[in-house]
C-alpha positions as CSV (number, residue, x, y, z in Angstrom):
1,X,0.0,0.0,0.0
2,X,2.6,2.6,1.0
3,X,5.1,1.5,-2.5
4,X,1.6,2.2,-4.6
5,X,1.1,5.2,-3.1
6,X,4.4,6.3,-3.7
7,X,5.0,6.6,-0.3
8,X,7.8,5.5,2.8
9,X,8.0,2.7,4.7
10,X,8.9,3.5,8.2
11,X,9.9,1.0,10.9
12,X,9.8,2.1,14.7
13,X,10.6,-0.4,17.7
14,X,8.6,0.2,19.9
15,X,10.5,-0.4,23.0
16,X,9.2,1.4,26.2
17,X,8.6,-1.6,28.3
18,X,11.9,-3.1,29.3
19,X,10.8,-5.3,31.9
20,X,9.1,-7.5,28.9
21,X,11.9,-7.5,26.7
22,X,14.2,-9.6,25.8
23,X,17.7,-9.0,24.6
24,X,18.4,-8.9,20.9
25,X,15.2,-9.5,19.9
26,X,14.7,-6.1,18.1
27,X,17.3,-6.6,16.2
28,X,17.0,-9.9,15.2
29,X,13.5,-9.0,13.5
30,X,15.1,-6.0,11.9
31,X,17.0,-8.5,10.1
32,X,14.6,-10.9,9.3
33,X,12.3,-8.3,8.0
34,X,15.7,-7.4,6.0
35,X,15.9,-10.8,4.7
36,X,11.9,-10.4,3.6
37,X,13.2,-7.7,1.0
38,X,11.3,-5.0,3.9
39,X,13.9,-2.0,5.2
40,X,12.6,1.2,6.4
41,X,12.7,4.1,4.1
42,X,14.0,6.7,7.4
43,X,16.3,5.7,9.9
44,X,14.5,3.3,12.4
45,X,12.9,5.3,15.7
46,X,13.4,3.8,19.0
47,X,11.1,4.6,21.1
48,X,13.5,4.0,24.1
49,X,15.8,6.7,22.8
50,X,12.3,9.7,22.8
51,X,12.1,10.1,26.1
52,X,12.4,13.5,26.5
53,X,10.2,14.6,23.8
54,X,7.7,12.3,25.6
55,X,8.2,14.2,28.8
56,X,7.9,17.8,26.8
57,X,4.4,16.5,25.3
58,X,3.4,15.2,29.3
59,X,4.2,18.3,30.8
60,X,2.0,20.3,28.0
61,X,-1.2,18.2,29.3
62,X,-0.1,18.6,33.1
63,X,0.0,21.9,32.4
64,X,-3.2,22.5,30.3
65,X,-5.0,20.6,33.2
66,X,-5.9,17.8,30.5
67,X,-3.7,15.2,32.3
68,X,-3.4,14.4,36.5
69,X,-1.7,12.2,38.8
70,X,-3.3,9.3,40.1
71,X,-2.5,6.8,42.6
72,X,-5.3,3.9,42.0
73,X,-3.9,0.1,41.5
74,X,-5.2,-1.8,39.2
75,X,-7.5,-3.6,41.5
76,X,-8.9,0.0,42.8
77,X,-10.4,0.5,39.5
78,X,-11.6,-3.1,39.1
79,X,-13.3,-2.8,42.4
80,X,-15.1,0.5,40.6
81,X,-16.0,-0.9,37.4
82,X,-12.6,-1.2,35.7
83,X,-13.3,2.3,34.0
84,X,-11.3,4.9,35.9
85,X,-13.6,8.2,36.2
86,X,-12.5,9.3,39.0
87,X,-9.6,8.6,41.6
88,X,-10.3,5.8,44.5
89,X,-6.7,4.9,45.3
90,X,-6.6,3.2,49.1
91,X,-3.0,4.1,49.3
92,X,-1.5,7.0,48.0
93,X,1.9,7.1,49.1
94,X,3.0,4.4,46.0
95,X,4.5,6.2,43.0
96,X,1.4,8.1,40.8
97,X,0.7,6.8,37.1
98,X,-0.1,10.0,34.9
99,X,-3.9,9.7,33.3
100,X,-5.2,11.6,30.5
101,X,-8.7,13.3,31.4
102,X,-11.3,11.7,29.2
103,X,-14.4,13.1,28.8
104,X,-17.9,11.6,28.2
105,X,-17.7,12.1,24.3
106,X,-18.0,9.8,21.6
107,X,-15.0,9.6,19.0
108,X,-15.5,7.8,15.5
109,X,-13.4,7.4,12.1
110,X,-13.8,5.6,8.9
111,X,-11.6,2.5,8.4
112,X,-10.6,1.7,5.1
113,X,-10.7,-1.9,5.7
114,X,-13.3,-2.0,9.2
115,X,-15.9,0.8,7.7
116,X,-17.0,3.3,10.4
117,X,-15.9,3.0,14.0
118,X,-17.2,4.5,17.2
119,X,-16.3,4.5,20.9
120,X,-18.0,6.2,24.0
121,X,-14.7,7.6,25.7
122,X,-16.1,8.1,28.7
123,X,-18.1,4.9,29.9
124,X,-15.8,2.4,27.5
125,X,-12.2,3.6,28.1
126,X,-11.9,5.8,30.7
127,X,-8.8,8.5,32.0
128,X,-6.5,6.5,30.5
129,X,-2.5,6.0,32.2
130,X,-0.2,7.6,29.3
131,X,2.9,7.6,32.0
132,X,2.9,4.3,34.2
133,X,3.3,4.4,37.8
134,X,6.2,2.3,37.7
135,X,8.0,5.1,35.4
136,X,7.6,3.7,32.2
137,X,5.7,5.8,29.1
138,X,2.5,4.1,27.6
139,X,1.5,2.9,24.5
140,X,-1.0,5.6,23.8
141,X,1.2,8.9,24.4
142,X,4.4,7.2,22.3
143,X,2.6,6.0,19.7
144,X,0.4,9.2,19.3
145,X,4.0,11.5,19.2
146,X,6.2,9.3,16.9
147,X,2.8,9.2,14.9
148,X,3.0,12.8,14.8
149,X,6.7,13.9,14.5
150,X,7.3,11.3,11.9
151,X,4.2,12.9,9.4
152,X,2.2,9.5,9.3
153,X,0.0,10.0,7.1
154,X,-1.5,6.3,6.8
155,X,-1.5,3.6,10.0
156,X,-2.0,-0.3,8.4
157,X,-1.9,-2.3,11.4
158,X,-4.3,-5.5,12.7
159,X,-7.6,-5.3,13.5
160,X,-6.8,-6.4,17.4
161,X,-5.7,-2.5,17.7
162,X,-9.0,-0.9,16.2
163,X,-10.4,-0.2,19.7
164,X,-6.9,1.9,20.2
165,X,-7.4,4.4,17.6
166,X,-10.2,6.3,18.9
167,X,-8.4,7.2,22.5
168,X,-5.5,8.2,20.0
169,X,-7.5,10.3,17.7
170,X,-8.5,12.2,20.7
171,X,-5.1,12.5,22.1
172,X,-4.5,14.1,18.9
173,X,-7.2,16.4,18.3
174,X,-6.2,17.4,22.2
175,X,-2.5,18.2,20.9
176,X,-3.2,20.1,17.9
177,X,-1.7,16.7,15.7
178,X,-3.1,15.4,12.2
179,X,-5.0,12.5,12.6
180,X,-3.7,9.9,10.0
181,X,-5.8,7.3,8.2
182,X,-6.2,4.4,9.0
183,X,-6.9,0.7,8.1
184,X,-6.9,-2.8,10.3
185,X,-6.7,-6.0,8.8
186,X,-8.3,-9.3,9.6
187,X,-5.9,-11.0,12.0
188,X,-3.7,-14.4,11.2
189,X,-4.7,-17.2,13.5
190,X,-4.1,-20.7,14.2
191,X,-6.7,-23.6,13.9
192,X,-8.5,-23.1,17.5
193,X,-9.0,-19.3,16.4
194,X,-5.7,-17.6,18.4
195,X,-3.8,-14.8,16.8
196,X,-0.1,-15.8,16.0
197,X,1.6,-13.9,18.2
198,X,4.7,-13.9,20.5
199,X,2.9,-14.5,23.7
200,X,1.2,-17.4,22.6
201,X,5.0,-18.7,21.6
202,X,4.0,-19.1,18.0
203,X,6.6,-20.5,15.5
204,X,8.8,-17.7,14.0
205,X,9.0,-17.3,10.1
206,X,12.0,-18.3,8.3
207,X,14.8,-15.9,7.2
208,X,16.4,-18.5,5.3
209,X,12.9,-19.0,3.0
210,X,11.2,-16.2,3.0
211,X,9.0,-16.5,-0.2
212,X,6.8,-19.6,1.0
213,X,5.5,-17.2,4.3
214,X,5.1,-13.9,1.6
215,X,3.1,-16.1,-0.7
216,X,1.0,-17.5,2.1
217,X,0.3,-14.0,3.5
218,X,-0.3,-12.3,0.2
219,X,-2.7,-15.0,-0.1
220,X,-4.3,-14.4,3.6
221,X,-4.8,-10.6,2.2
222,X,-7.0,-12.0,-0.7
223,X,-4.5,-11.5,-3.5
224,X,-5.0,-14.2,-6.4
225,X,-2.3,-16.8,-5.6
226,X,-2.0,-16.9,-9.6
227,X,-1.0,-13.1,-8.9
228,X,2.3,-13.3,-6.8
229,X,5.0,-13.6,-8.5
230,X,7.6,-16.7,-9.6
231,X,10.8,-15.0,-8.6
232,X,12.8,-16.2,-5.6
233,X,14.2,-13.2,-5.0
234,X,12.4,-11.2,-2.2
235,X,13.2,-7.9,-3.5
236,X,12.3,-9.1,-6.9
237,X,9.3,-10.4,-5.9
238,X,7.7,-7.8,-3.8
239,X,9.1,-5.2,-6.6
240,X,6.3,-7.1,-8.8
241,X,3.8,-7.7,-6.5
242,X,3.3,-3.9,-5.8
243,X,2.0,-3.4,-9.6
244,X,-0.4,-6.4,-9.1
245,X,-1.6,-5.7,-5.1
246,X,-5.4,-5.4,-4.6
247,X,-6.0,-3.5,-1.0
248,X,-10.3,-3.6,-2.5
249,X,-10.0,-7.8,-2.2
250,X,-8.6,-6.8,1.5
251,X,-11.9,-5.3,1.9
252,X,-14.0,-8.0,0.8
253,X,-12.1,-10.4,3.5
254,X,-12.8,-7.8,6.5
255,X,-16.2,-8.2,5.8
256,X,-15.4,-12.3,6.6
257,X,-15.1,-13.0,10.6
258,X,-12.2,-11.0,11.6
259,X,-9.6,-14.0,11.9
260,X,-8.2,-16.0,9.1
261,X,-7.1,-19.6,9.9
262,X,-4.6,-21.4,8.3
C-alpha cells in the first residue's frame, strides 16, 4: 500500500517496556524483516531513545490541566467498574501513574478496511495512564507523538488495535496533531481461532525461506495466488507484487469473521 502510493515505509521499535523485553530481539526482526526484502525508508525510531520529547508532550497536558496524577492500583479500578472516572486509590503514598482526562464524548473514524468506528470515551475507556506508575511511558502517548513527529499519514496495522485508535484520535485532536488514516486488517490465526503472536510462543518465520511465508500471507490478504510472483528473490518479488496488489480484495475479506485460519 505505501510503494503504490508512492510513499515511505517506516519501521519504529517500539520499545518502552523493558521489563518485557528480551535481549536482541529487536534486532533480530530487523534482520529478518531485511531478509523479507522490507527495510525502512528513514532511519529506524526507538522509542527508548524519545524520552524527553515524551516528557515535553506530558508536561504540555499537566499543564493544560488535561492530564493528572493518580495513585489507583489496578484492583482500585476493578473494584469501581474497571473504567477509571475518578480517583479511588486506598493508598497513596505508591508512586502516581499520569492519566489523561477523558471526557464523556464519543469519538469515530472511517476505516478503510473496518468501515465506520465508534467508541464512548467516557463509559468504554476511561482517564486512560499515558505515563505508568512504575516510570515507564504508555502505549497511547508514544505512539500518538512518533505518529506525529514522523508525518504519518497512513496507519495499516491488525484489527486487534482498532479499539486503540479512537483514545488516540482524541489525544491528537487534544495536541493540535493530524489524525492519519487508517486501516486494520483481519488477524492471522491458528486452527483453535488464536492470533499468532509472541505471547502465545508461535513458531517464528523463516529468514532463510522467505517466499513460501510472503506467498502465504499475500494470499491471507486475498490477493489471487495466480498473482504473486515466480521469482525467488524477495526484492524481486515484492518489486512485482506492488504493480499487481489489490487492497479492495482486502476489503472484501474484512467483511469475513475477523480472523483468518490457516
Amino acid at each position: 500500500m505505501a510503494r503504490q502510493a508512492a510513499g515511505k515505509w517506516l519501521i519504529r521499535i517500539e520499545d518502552i517496556d523493558p521489563l518485557r523485553q528480551i535481549k536482541g530481539a529487536a534486532q533480530e526482526q530487523i534482520e529478518c524483516l531485511k531478509a523479507f526484502g522490507m527495510e525502512s525508508d528513514e532511519p529506524i525510531l526507538w522509542q527508548s531513545q524519545r524520552s524527553e520529547r515524551y516528557r515535553e508532550v506530558l508536561q504540555k497536558l499537566m499543564s493544560s490541566g488535561d492530564a493528572f496524577e493518580c495513585f489507583c492500583s489496578r484492583a482500585d479500578v476493578i473494584e469501581h467498574g474497571g473504567i477509571h472516572r475518578f480517583c479511588v486509590a486506598k493508598n497513596a503514598e505508591k508512586h502516581p501513574a499520569i492519566r489523561l482526562k477523558i471526557p464523556d464524548i464519543t469519538i469515530g473514524f472511517e476505516d478503510r478496511f473496518q468501515g465506520r468506528f465508534s467508541q464512548m470515551l467516557g463509559t468504554e475507556v476511561g482517564d486512560m495512564v499515558i505515563k505508568r506508575a512504575d516510570g515507564f511511558w504508555a502505549y497511547q502517548l508514544a505512539v500518538v507523538v512518533d505518529d506525529a513527529d514522523q508525518g504519518i499519514t497512513d496507519v495499516v496495522r491488525g484489527r486487534d488495535l482498532l479499539d486503540s485508535t479512537p483514545k488516540q484520535i482524541y489525544l491528537q485532536d487534544l495536541l493540535g496533531f493530524r489524525t492519519p488514516r487508517y486501516a486494520h486488517l483481519p488477524l492471522i490465526c491458528d486452527k483453535a481461532g488464536n492470533k499468532l503472536s509472541k505471547s502465545m510462543s508461535s513458531c517464528p518465520v523463516d529468514p532463510e525461506d522467505p517466499i513460501p511465508a510472503l506467498r502465504q500471507v499475500w494470499q491471507c490478504l486475498g490477493q489471487s495466488p495466480d498473482d504473486w510472483p515466480k521469482e525467488q528473490s524477495p526484492e524481486r518479488a515484492l518489486r512485482q507484487a506492488i504493480a499487481r496488489f489489490d487492497a479492495m480484495k482486502i476489503l472484501s475479506h474484512s467483511q469475513m469473521p475477523t480472523l483468518l485460519q490457516f
